[in-house]
C-alpha positions as CSV (number, residue, x, y, z in Angstrom):
1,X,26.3,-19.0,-24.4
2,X,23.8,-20.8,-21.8
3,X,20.4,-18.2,-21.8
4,X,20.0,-15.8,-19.0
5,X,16.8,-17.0,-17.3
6,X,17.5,-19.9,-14.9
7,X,15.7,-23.4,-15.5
8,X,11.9,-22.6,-15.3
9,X,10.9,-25.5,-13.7
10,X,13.8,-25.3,-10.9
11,X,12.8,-21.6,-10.3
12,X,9.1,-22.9,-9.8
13,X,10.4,-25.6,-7.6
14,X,12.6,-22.8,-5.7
15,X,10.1,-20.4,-4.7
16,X,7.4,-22.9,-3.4
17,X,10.6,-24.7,-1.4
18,X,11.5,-21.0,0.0
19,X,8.3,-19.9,0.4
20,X,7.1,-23.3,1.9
21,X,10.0,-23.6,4.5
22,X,11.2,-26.8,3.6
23,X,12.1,-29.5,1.0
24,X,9.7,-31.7,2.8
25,X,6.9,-29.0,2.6
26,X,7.5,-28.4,-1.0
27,X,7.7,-31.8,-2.0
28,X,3.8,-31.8,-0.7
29,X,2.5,-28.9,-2.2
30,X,4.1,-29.9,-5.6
31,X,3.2,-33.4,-5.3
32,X,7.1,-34.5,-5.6
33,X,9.4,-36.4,-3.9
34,X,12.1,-35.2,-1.6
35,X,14.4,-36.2,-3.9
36,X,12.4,-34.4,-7.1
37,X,12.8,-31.3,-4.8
38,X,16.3,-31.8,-4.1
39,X,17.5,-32.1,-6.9
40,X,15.6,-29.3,-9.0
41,X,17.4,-27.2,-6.1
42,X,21.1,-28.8,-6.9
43,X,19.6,-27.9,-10.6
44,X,19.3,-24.0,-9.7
45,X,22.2,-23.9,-7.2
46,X,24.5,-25.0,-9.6
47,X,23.0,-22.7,-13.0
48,X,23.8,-19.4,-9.9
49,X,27.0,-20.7,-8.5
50,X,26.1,-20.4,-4.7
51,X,23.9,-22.2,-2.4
52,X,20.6,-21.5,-1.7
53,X,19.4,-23.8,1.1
54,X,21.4,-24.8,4.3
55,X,21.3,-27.6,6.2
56,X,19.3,-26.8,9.7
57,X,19.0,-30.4,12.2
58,X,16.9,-32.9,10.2
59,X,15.8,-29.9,7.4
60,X,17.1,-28.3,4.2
61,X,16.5,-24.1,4.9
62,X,16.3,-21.5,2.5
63,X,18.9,-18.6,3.2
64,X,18.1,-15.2,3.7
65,X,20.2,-14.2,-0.3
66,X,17.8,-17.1,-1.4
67,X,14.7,-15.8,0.5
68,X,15.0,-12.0,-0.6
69,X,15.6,-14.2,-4.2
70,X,12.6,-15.7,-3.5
71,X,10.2,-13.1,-3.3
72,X,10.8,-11.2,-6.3
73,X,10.8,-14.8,-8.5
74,X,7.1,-15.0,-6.6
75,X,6.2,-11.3,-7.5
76,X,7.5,-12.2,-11.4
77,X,5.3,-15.1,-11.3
78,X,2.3,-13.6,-10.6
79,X,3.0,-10.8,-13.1
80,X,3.3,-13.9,-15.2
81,X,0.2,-15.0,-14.0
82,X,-1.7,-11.9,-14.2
83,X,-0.7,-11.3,-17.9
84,X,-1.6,-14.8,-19.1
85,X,-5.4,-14.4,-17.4
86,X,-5.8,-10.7,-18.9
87,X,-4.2,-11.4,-22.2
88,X,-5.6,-15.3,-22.8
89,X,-8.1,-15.9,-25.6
90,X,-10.4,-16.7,-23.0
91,X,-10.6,-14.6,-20.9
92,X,-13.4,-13.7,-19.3
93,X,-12.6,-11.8,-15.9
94,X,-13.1,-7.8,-16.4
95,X,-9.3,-7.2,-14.3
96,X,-8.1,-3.0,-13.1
97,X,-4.8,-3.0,-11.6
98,X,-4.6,0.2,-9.1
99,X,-1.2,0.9,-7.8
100,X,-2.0,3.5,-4.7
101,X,0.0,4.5,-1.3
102,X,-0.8,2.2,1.7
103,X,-2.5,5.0,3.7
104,X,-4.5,6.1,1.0
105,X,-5.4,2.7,-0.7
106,X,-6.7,1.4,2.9
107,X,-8.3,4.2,4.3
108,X,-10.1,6.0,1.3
109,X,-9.7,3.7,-1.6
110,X,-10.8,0.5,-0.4
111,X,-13.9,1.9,2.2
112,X,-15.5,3.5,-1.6
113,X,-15.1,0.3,-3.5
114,X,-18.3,-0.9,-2.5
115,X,-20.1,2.0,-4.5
116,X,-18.1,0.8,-7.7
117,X,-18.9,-2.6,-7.4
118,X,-22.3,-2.4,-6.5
119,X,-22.5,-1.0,-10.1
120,X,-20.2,-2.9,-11.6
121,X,-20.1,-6.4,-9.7
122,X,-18.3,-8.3,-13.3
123,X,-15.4,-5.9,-12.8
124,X,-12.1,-7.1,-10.4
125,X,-10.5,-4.3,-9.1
126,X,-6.9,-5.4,-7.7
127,X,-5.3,-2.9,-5.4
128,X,-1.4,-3.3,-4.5
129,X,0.4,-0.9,-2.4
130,X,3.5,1.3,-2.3
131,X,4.8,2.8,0.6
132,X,5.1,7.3,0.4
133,X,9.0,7.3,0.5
134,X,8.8,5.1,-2.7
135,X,8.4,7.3,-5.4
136,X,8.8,5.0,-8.1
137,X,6.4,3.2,-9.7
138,X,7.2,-0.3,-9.8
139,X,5.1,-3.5,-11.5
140,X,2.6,-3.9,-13.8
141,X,-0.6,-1.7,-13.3
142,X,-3.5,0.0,-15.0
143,X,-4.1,3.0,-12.7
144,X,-1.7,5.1,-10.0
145,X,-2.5,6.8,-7.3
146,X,0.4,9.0,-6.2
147,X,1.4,12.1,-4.3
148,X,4.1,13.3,-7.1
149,X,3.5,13.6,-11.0
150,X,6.3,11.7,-13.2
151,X,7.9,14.2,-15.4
152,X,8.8,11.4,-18.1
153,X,5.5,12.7,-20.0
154,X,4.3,8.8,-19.9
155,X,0.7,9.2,-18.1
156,X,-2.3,10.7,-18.4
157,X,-2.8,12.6,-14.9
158,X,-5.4,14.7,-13.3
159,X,-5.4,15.7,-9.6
160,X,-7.9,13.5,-7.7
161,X,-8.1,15.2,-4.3
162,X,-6.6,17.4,-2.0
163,X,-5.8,16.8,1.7
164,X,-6.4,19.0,4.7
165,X,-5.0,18.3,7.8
166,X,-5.9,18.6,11.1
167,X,-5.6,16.7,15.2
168,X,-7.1,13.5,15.2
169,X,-7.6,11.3,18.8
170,X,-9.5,8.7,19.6
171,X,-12.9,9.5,21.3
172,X,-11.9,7.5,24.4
173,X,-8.7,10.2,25.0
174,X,-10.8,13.3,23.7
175,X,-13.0,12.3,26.9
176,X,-10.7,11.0,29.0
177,X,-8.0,14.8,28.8
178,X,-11.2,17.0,28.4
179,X,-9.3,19.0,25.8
180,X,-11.6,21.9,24.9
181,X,-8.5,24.3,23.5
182,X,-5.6,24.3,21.1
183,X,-3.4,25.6,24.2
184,X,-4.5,22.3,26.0
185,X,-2.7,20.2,23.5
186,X,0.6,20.8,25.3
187,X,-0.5,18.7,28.2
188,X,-0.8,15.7,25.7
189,X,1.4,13.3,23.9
190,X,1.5,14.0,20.3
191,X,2.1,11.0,17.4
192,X,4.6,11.8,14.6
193,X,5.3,9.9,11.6
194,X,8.8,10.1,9.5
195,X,7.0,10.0,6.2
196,X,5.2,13.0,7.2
197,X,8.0,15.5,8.8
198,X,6.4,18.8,9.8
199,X,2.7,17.5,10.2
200,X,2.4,19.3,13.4
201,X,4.3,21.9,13.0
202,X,2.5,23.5,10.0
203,X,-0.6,22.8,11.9
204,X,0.2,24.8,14.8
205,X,1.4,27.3,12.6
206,X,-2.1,27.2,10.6
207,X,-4.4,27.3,13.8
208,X,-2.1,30.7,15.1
209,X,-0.1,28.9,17.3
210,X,3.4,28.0,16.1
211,X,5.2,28.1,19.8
212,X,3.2,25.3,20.9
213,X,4.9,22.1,21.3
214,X,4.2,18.9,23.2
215,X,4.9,17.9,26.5
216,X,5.9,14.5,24.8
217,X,6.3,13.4,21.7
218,X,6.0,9.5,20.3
219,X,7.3,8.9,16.5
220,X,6.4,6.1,14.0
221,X,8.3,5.4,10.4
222,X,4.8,5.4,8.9
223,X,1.4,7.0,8.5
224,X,-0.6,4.1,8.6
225,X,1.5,3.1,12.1
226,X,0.6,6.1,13.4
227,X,-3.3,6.2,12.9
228,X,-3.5,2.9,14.7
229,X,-1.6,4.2,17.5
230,X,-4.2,7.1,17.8
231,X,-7.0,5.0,17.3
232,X,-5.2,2.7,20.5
233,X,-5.5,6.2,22.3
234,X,-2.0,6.3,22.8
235,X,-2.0,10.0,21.9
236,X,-3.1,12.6,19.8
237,X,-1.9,12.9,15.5
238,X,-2.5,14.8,12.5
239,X,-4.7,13.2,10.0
240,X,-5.6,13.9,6.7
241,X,-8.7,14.1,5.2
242,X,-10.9,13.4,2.7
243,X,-8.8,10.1,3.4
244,X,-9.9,9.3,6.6
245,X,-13.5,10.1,6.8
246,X,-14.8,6.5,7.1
247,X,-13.0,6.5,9.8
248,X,-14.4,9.1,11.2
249,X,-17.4,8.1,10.1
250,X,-17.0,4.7,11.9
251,X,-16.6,6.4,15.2
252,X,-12.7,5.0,15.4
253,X,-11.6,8.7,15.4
254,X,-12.8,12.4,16.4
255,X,-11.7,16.0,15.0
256,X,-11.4,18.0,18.5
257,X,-10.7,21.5,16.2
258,X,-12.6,20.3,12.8
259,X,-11.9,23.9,11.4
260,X,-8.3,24.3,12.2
261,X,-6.8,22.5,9.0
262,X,-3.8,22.9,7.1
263,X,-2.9,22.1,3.3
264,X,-2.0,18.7,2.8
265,X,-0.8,16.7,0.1
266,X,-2.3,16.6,-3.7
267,X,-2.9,13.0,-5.0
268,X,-3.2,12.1,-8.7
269,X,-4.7,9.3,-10.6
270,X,-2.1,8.1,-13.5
271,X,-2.6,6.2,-16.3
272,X,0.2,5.1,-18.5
273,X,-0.3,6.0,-22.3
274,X,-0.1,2.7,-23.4
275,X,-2.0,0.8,-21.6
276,X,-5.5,-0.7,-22.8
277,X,-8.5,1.2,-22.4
278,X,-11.7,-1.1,-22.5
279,X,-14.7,0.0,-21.4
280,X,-14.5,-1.1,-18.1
281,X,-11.4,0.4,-17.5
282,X,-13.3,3.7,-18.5
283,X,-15.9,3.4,-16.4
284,X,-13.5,3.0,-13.8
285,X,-11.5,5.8,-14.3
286,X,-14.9,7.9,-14.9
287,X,-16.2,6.6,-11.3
288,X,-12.6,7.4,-10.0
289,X,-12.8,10.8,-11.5
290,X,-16.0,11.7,-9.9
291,X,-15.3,10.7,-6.7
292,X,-12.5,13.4,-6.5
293,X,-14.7,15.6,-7.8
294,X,-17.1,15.1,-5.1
295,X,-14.6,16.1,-2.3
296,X,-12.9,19.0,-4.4
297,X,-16.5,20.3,-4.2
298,X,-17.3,19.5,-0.7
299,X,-20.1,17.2,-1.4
């Protein structure tokens, strides 16, 4: 019985070939010859029992069954890689994995690092990113940031913040419409986002106003979409918030009714069981925890 991983060295060949765009381009990287490439290909192509590559004019071009192939044997070997530098006898690099949703990781996670770092510059915090609709939490990772807690009783959770929402516009359109009233906003264009049904609609309902609807009405698939598209001025959104205050902050957005919120969603830090605790992961989670803190407080 032949094992069930392909040849190593063909995969490794494979994904830098796929990735790369060509034999040719692989061949370089690697520091083989075309014909190395080639035939580590033939190699993998013959242990799956389908080709991978097809011939396009002069070039050899990966499929799109060998490119979606591709980039998970890419994401395995940076797990690979990942575990080898954390778990090696030398190691020396102080590593946090934090899983978190786009919106949040870019908009409140990221703009706060600083204040971590600037405290603990020897520590690499890693930050990869799911998208809301996912609820599943995929790879390897040391911390979670998530809308939903998993009932499998596998983490350690506690509720980092809560969002309240409320209109968001650029301060080039707050000018530009003179908006001064909640009636007003039915004159405007008003930015939706799939991953957030209802956003304005529980708004309206919140600020005592649940007939009002908008004179037109532009949608994106997701959050992070839409905030750009406000901050564009193509129209006016609801944004959540303690998560984008630096934005605020940064004069990229305004709050034309700052004291009409709504409830939001609840996000929770999650830490699997079994995962290693050093002291710097600690610290992190202790930095983490007060920063939710903060806001629940309204500091």
């Amino acid at each position: 019985m032949r094992s069930k991983l392909p040849p190593l060295n063909a995969l490794r060949v494979f994904e830098v070939a796929a990735r790369a765009g060509s034999y040719s381009a692989a061949a370089r990287e690697l520091n083989l010859t075309h014909g190395a490439v080639s035939r580590h290909i033939a190699i993998l192509e013959d242990w799956l029992g389908q080709p991978l590559f097809v011939r396009e004019g002069q070039s050899m071009v990966a499929s799109g069954h060998a490119r979606a192939f591709a980039r998970e044997i890419s994401a395995a070997f940076d797990h690979v890689a990942d575990a080898a530098e954390r778990y090696g006898k030398s190691r020396h690099v102080k590593v946090i994995r934090v899983s978190a949703s786009a919106t949040v990781a870019m908009r409140w996670l990221i703009p706060r690092l600083p204040l971590f770092t600037a405290n603990w510059p020897d520590v690499d915090v890693r930050i990869s990113t799911a998208l809301s609709t996912d609820s599943a939490l995929r790879g390897s990772f040391d911390l979670a940031i998530r809308r939903e807690v998993p009932a499998d009783g596998q983490f350690q959770e506690w509720p980092l913040f809560e969002e309240r929402n409320t209109v968001i516009a650029s301060p080039a359109l707050i000018a530009q419409s003179g908006i001064s009233s909640v009636e007003q906003l039915a004159d405007q264009t008003w930015l939706t986002t799939e991953t957030r049904p209802m956003d304005w609609e529980k708004w309206t309902e919140a600020a005592g106003q649940p007939a009002l609807r908008a004179g037109r009405t532009l949608r994106f698939d997701h959050f992070f979409v839409t905030l750009q598209a406000v901050v564009d001025g193509l129209g006016f959104g609801i944004g959540p918030f303690p998560t984008l205050d630096a934005d605020c902050t940064a004069g990229r957005i305004q709050k034309p009714f700052p004291d009409l919120t709504c409830k939001g969603a609840t996000y929770f830090a999650l830490v699997p069981l079994d995962a290693d605790k050093p002291v710097h992961m600690r610290d992190f989670t202790d930095w983490l925890r007060s920063s939710g803190e903060a806001h629940r407080s309204g500091k």
